[in-house]
C-alpha positions in Angstrom: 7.6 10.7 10.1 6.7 12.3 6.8 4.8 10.1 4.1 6.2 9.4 1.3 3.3 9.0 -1.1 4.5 8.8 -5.2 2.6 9.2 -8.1 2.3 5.6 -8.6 1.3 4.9 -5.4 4.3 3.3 -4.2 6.2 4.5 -1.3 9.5 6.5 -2.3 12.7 5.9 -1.9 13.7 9.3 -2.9 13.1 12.1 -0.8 13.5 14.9 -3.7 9.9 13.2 -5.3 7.9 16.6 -5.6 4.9 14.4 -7.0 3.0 13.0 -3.9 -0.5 12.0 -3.1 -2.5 12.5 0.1 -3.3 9.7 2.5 -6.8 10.0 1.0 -6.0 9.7 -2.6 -3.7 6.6 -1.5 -6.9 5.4 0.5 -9.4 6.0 -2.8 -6.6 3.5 -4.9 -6.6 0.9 -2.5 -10.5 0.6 -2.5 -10.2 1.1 -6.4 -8.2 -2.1 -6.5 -9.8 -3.9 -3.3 -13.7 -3.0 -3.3 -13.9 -5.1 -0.2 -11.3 -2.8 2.0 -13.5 -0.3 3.8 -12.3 3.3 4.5 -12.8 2.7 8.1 -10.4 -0.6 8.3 -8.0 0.9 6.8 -8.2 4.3 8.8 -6.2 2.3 11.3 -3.0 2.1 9.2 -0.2 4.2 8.6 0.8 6.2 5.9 4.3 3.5 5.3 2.1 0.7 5.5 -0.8 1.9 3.4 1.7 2.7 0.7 3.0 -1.1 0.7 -0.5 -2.2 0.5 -0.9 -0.4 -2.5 2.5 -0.9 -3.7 1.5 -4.4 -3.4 -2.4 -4.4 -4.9 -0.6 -2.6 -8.1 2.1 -5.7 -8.6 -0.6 -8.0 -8.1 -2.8 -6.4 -11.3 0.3 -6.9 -13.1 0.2 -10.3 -15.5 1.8 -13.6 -13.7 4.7 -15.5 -15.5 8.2 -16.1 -14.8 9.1 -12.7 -15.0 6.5 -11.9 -11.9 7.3 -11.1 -8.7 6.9 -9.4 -5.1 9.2 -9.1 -2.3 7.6 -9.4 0.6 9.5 -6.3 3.1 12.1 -8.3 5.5 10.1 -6.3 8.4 6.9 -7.8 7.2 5.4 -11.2 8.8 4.6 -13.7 6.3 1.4 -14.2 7.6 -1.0 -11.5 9.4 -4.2 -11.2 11.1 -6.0 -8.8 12.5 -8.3 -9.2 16.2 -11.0 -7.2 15.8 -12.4 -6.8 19.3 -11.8 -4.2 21.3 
């Protein structure tokens, strides 16, 4: 599956994009925006996943009011965790 990385970070829609950024660039504005995600943690995602992370990090730096808000993707689980033993 390719990855769909936009300028903005946020995953497109729109195949015909020409303006993409790698995995690391998507990678370097996560930890930008979230000093405590490590590279390593987030090694384990995908490319789709990392792109809604980002996606939402950048709608969270955005100022709250009524006219806020963030759809949570119908295939994501409210709540998460991760198990870190293996």
């Amino acid at each position: 599956m390719p990855s769909r990385f936009s300028e903005s970070g946020a995953a497109e829609h729109r195949p015909s994009n020409p303006s993409r950024l790698t995995r690391d660039q998507v990678v370097d504005r996560i930890i930008s925006l979230n000093p405590t995600a490590s590279r390593g943690f987030l090694e384990d995602f995908g490319d789709e996943r990392l792109t809604r992370y980002l996606d939402h990090l950048t709608e969270a730096q955005k100022p709250r009011g009524r006219e806020a808000r963030w759809r949570r993707p119908a295939d994501a689980p409210p709540i998460m965790r991760r198990d870190t033993r293996r």
